[in-house]
Each structure stands twice: as structure tokens, then as C-alpha cells.
C-alpha positions as CSV (number, residue, x, y, z in Angstrom):
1,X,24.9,-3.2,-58.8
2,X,28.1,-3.8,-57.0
3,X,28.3,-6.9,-54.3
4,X,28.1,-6.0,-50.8
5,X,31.5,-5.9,-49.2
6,X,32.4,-8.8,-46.8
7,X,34.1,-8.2,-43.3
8,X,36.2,-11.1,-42.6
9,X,38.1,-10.6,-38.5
10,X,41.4,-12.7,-38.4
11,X,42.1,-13.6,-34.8
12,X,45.7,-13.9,-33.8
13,X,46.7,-16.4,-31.6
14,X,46.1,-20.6,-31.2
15,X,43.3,-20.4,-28.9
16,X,40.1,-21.3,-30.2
17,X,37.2,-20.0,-28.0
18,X,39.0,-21.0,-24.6
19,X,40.8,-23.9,-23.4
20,X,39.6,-27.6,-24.3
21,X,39.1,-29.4,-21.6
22,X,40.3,-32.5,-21.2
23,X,39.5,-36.1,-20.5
24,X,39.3,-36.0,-16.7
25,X,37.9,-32.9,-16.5
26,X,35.0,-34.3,-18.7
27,X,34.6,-37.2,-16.5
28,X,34.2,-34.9,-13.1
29,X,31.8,-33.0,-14.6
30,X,29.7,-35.7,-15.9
31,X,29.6,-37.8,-12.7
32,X,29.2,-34.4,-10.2
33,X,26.4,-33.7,-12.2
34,X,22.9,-33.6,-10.6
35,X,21.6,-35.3,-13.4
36,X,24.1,-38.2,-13.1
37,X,23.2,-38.1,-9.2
38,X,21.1,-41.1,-8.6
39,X,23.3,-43.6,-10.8
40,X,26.2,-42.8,-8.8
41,X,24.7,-43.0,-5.7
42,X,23.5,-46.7,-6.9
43,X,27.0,-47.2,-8.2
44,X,28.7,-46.6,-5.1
45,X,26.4,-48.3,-2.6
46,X,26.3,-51.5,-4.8
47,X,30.3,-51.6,-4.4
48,X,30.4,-50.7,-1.5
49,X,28.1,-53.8,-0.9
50,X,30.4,-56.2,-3.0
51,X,33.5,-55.2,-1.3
52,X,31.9,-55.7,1.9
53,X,30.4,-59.2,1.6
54,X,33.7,-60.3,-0.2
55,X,35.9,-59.3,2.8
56,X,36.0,-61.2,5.8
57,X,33.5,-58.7,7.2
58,X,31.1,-60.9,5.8
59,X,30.9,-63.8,8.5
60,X,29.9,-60.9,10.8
61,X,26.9,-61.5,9.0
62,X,25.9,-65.1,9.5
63,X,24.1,-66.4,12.5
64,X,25.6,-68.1,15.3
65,X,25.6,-71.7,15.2
């Protein structure tokens, strides 16, 4: 008995599947994503925080004397 014939398709053309993305594009998606949500959130809020108490916004803080 003969072996069964074997299709093979030959795409023309570079693109693999569509367009890779690239670095940046990986890192938007990774931090907009609603899994990521709650350490981002923490992220910002604790430097926000640090920027704040290391400006001169900070003596607003203390009590008067």
C-alpha cells in the first residue's frame, strides 16, 4: 500500500501570523491589565507618597511649634 499524500501550503510573504508587538506595547498591556490593577494602584500611591514627603510639601505636615 502506497503512503498517503502530504499537503504542504507555502505562504508568500514575511509576516508570520500578524505583526509582533513590541517592547512598549507589551509593557501597556501588562500594566492596563485588570489583573495587574491593584499593584499599580499600590505602585503609584506609594510614589506619590515619597515624592510628596520629600518635597517641601512636607513641613505642611508637622505641627506648629
Amino acid at each position: 500500500m502506497a503512503p498517503k499524500q502530504q499537503r504542504v501550503i507555502v505562504q508568500k510573504g514575511g509576516s508570520r501570523g500578524g505583526d509582533p508587538k513590541g517592547a512598549i506595547a507589551n509593557v501597556y498591556d501588562t500594566l492596563t491589565s485588570s489583573e495587574n490593577a491593584s499593584v499599580v494602584k499600590s505602585v503609584l500611591i506609594f510614589g506619590g507618597a515619597i515624592a510628596i514627603f520629600s518635597s517641601s510639601l512636607s513641613e505642611l505636615l508637622l505641627p506648629p511649634l
